[in-house]
VMD Tcl script that builds the backbone (N, CA, C; Angstrom):
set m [mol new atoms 333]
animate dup $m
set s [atomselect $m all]
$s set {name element resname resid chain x y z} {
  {N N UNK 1 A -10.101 -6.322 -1.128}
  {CA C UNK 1 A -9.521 -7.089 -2.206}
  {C C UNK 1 A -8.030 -7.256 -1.923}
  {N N UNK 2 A -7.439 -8.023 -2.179}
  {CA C UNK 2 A -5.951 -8.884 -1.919}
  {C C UNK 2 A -5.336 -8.082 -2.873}
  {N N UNK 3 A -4.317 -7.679 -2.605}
  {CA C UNK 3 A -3.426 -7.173 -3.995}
  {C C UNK 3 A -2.721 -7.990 -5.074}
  {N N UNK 4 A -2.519 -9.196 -4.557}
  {CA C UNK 4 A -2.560 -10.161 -6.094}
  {C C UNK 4 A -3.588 -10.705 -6.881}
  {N N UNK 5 A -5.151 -10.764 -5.950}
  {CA C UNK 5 A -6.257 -10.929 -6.442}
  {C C UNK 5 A -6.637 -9.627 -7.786}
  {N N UNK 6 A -6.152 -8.915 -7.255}
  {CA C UNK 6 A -6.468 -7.468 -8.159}
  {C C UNK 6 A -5.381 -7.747 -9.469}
  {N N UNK 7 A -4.516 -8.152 -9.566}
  {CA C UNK 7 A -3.022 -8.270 -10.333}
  {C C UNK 7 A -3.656 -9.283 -11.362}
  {N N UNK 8 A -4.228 -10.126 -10.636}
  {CA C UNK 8 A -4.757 -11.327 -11.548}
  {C C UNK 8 A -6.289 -11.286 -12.195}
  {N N UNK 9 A -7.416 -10.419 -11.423}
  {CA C UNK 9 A -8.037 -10.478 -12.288}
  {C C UNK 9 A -7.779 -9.208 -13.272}
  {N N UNK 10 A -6.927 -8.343 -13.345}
  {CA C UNK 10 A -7.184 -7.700 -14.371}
  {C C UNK 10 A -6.261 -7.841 -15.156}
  {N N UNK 11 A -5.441 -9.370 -15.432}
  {CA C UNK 11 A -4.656 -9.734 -16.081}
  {C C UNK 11 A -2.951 -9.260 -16.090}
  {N N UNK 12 A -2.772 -8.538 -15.042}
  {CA C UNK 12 A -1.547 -8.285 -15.292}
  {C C UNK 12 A -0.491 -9.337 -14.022}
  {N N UNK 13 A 0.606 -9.211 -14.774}
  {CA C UNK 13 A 1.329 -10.160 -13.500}
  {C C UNK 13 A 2.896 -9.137 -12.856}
  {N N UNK 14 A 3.149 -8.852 -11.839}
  {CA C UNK 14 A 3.802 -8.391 -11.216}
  {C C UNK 14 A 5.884 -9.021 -11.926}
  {N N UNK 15 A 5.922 -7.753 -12.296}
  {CA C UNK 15 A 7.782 -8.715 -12.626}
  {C C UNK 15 A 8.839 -7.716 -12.198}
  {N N UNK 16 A 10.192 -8.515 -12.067}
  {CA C UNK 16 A 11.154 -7.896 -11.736}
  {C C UNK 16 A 11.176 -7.838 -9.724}
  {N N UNK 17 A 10.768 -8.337 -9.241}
  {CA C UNK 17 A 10.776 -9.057 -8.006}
  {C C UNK 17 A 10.026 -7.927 -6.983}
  {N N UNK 18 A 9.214 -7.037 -7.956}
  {CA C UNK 18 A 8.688 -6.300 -7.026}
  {C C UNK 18 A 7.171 -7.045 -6.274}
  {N N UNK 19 A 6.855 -6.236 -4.988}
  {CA C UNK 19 A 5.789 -6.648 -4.228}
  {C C UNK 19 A 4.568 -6.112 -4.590}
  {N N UNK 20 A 3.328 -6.829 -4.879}
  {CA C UNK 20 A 2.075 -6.577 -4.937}
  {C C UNK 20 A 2.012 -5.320 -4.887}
  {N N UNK 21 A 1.988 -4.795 -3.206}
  {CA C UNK 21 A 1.832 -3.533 -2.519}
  {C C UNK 21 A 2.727 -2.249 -2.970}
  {N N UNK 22 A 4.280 -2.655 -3.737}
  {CA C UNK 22 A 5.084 -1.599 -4.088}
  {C C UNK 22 A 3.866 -0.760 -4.590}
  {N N UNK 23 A 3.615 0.361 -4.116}
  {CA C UNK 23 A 3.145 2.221 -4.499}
  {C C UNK 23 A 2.997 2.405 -5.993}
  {N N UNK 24 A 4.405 2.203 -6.874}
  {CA C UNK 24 A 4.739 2.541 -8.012}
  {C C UNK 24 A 3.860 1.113 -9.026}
  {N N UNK 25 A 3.623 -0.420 -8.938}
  {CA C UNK 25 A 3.122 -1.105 -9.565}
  {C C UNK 25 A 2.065 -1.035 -8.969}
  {N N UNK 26 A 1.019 -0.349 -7.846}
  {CA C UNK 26 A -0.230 -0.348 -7.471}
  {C C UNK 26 A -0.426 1.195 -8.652}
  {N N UNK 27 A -0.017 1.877 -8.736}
  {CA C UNK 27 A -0.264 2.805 -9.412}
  {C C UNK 27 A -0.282 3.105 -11.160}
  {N N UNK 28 A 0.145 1.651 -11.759}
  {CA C UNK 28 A 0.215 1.269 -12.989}
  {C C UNK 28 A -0.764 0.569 -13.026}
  {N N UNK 29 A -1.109 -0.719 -12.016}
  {CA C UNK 29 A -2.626 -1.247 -12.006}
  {C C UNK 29 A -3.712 -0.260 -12.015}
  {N N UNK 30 A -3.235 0.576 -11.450}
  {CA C UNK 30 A -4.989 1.710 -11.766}
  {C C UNK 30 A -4.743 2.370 -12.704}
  {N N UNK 31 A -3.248 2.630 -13.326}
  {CA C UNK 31 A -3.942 3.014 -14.249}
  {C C UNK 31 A -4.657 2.274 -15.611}
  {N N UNK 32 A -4.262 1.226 -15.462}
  {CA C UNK 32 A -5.459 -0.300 -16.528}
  {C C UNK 32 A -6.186 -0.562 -15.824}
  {N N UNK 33 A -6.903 -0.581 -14.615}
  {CA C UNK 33 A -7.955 -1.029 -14.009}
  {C C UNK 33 A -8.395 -0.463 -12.632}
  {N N UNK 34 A -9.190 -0.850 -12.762}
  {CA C UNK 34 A -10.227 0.342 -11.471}
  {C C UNK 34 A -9.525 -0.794 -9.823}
  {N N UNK 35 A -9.269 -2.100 -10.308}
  {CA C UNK 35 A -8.721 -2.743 -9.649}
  {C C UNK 35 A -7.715 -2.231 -8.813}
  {N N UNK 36 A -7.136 -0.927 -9.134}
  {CA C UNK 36 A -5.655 -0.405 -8.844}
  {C C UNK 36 A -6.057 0.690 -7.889}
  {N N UNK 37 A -7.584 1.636 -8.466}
  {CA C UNK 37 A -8.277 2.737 -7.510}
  {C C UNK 37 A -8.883 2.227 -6.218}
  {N N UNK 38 A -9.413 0.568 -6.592}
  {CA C UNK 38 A -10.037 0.182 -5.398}
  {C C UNK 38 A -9.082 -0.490 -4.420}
  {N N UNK 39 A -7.725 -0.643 -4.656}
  {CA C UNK 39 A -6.711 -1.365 -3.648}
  {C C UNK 39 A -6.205 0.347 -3.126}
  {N N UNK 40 A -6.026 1.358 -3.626}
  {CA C UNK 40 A -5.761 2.434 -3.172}
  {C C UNK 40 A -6.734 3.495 -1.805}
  {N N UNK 41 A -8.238 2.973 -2.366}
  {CA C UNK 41 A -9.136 3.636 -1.958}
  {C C UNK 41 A -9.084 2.674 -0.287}
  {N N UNK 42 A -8.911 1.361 -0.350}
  {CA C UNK 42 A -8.819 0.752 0.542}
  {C C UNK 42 A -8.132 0.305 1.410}
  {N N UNK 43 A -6.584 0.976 1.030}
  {CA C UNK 43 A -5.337 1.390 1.913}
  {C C UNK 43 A -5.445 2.670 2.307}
  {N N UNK 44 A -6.378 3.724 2.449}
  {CA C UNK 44 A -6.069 4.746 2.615}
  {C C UNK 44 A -5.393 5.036 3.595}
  {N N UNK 45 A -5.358 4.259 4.903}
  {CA C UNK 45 A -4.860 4.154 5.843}
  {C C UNK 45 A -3.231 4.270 6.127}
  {N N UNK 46 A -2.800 3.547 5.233}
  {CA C UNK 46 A -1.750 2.766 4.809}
  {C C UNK 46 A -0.775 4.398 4.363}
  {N N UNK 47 A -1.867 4.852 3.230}
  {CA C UNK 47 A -1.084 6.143 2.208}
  {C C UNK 47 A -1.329 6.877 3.209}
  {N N UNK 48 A -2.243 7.450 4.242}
  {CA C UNK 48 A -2.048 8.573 5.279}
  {C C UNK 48 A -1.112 8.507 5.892}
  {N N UNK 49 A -0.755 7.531 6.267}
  {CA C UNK 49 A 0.703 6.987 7.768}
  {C C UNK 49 A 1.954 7.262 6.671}
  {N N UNK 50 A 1.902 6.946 5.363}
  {CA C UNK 50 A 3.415 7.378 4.222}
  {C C UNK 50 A 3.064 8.929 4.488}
  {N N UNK 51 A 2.320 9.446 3.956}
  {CA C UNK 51 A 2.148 10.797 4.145}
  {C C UNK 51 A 2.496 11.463 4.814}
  {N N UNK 52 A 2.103 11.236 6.359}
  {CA C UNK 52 A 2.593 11.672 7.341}
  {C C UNK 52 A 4.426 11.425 7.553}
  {N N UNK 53 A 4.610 10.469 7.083}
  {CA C UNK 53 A 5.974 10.114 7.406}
  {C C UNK 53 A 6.988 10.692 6.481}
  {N N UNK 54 A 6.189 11.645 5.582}
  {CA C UNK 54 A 6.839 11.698 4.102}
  {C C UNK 54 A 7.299 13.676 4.787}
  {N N UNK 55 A 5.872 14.357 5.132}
  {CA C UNK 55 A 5.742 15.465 5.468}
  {C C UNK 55 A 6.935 15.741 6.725}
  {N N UNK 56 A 6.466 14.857 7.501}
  {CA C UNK 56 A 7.651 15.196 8.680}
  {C C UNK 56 A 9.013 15.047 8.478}
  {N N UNK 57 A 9.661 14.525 7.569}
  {CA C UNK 57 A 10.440 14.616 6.755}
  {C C UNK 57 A 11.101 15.794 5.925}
  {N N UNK 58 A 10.174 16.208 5.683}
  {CA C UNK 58 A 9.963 17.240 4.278}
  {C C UNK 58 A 10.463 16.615 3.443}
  {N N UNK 59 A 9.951 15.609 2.911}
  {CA C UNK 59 A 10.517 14.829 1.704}
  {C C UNK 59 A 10.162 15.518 0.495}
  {N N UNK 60 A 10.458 15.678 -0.422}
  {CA C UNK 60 A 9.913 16.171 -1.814}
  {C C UNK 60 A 9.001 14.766 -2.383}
  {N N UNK 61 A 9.439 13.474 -1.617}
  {CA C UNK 61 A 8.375 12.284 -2.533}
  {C C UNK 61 A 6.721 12.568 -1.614}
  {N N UNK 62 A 6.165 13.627 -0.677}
  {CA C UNK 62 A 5.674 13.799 -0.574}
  {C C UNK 62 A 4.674 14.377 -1.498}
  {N N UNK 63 A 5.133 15.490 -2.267}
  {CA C UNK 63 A 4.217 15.350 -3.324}
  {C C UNK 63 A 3.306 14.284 -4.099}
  {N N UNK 64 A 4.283 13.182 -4.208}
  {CA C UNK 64 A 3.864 11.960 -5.374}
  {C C UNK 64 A 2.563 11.661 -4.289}
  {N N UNK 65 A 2.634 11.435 -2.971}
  {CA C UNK 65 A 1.367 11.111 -2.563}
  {C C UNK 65 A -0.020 11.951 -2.175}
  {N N UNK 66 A 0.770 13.584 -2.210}
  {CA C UNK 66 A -0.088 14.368 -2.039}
  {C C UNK 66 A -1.020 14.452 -2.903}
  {N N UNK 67 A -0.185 14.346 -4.406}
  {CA C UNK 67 A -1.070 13.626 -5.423}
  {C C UNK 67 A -1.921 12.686 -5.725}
  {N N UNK 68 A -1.572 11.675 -5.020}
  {CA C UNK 68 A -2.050 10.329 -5.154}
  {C C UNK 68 A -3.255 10.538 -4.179}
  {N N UNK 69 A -3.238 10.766 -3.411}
  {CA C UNK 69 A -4.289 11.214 -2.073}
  {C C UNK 69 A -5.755 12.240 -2.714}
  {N N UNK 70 A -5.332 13.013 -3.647}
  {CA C UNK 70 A -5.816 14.461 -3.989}
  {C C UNK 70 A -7.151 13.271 -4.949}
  {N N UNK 71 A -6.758 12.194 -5.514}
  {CA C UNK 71 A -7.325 11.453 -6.376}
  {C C UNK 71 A -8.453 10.400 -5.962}
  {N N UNK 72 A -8.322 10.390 -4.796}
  {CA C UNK 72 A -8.472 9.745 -3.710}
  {C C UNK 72 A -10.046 10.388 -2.998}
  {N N UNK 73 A -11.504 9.241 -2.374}
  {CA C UNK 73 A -12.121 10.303 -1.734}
  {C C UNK 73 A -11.243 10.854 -0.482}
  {N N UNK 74 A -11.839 11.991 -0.054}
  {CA C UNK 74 A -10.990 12.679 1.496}
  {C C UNK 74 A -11.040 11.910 2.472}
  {N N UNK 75 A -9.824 12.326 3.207}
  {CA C UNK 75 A -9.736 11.039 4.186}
  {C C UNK 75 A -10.595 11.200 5.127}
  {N N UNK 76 A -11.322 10.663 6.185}
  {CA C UNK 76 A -12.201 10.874 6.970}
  {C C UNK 76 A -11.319 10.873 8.563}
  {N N UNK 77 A -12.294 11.177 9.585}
  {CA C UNK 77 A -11.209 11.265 10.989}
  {C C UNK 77 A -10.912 9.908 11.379}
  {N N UNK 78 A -11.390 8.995 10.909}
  {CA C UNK 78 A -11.521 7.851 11.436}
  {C C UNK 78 A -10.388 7.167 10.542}
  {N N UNK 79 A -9.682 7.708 9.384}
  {CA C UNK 79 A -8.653 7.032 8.755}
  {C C UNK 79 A -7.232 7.349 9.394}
  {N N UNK 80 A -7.620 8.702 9.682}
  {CA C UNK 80 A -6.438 9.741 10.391}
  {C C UNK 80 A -5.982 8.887 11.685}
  {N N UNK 81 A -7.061 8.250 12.038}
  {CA C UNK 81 A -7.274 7.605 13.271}
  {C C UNK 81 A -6.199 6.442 13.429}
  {N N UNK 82 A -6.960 6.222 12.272}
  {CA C UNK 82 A -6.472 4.178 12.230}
  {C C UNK 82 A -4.606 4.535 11.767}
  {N N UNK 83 A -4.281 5.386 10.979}
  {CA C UNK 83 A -2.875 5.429 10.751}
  {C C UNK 83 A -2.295 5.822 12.253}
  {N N UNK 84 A -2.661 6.758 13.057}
  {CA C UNK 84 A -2.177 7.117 14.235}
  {C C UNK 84 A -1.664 5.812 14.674}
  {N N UNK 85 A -2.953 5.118 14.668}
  {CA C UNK 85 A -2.890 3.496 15.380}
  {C C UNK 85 A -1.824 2.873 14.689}
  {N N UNK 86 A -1.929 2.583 13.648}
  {CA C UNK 86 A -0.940 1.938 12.919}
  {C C UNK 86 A 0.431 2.083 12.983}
  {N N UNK 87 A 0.917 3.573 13.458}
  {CA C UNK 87 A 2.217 4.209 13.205}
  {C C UNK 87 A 2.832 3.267 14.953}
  {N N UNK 88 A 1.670 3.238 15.775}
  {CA C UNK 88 A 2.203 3.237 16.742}
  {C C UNK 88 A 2.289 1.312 17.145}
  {N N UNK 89 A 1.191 0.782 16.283}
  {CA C UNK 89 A 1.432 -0.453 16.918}
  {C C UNK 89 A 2.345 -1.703 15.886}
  {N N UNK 90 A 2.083 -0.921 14.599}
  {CA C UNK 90 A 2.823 -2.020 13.929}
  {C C UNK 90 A 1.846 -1.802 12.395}
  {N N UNK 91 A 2.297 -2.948 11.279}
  {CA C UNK 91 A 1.310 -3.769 10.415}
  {C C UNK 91 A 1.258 -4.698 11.356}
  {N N UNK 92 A -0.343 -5.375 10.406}
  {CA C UNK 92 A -0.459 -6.762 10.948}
  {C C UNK 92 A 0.624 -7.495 10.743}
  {N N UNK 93 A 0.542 -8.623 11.158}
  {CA C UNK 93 A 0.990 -9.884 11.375}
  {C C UNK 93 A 1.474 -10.375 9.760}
  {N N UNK 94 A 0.150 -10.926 9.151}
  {CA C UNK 94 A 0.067 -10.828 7.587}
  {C C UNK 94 A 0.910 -10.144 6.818}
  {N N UNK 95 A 2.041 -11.195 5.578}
  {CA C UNK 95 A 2.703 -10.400 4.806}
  {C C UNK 95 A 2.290 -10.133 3.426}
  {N N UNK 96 A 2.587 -9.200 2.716}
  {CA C UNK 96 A 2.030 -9.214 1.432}
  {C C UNK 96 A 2.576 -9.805 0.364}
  {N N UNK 97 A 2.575 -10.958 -0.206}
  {CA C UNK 97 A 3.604 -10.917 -1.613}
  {C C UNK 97 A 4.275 -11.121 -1.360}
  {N N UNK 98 A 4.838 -12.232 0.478}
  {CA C UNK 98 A 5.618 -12.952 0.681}
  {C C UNK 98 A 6.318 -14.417 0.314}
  {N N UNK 99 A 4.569 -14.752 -0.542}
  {CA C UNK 99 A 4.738 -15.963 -0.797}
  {C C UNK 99 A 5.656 -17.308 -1.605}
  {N N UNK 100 A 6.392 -16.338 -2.600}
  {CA C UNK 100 A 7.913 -16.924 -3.292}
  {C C UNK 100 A 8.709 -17.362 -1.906}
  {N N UNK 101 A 9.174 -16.550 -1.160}
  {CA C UNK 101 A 9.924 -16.284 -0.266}
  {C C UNK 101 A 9.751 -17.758 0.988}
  {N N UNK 102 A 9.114 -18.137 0.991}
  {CA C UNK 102 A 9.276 -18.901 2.069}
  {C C UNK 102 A 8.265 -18.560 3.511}
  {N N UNK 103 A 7.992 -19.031 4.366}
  {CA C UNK 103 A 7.385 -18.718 5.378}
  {C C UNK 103 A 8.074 -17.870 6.344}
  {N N UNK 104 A 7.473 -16.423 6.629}
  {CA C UNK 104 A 7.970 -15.977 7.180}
  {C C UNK 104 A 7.937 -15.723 8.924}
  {N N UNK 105 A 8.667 -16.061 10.178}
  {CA C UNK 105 A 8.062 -15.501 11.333}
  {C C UNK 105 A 8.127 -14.605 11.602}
  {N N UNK 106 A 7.743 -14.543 12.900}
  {CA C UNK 106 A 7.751 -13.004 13.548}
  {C C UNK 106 A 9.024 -12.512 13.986}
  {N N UNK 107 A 10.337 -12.897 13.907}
  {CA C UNK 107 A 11.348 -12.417 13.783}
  {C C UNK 107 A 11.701 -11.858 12.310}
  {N N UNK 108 A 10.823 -12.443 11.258}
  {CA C UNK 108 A 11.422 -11.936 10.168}
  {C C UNK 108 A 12.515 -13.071 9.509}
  {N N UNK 109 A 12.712 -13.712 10.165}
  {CA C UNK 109 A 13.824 -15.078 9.573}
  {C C UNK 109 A 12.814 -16.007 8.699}
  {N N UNK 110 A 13.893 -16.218 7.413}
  {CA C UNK 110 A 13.144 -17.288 6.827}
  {C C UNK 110 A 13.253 -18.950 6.948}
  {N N UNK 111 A 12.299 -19.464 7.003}
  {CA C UNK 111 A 11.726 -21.161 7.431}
  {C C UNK 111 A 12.031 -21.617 5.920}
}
mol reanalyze $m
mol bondsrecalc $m
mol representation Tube
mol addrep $m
């Protein structure tokens, strides 16, 4: 599911110029809609690679996801996997909640 697809069907609309994906408004969508557990359940990937990046750190905002994770089914080896991958090759291509903004390239400059 798209993270503005989720925003919109469960009626809420994103304000104050934050992104779909911001952590903190994915985590207000679940809590009004399951819409918010199933964009979470389906980044897990996404929250393992913060995790990791949070721990090696020793961040204290590690908690907030240790939490968030704990809520979460367990991650499997194959998620552990895909963040490894992820840390090392990039995100996709695809931006999230770029779309106000203009077209973006792969430098990151806006068209």
């Amino acid at each position: 599911m798209l993270f503005a697809a989720a925003y919109k069907a469960a009626g809420v609309e994103v304000v104050d110029g934050e992104l779909p994906d911001y952590l903190p408004a994915v985590l207000d969508l679940a809590a009004l809609d399951d819409g918010g557990w199933r964009l979470l359940r389906e980044n897990r990937v996404g929250l393992e690679l913060l995790t990791r990046a949070l721990q090696a750190q020793a961040s204290i905002y590690r908690h907030v996801l240790d939490a968030v994770t704990a809520m979460l089914p367990p991650a499997q080896p194959g998620d552990i996997a895909a963040a490894l991958r992820l840390a090392r090759t990039g995100p996709p291509v695809e931006q999230v909640g770029l779309e106000p903004f203009g077209l973006v390239d792969t430098t990151g400059a806006r068209r």
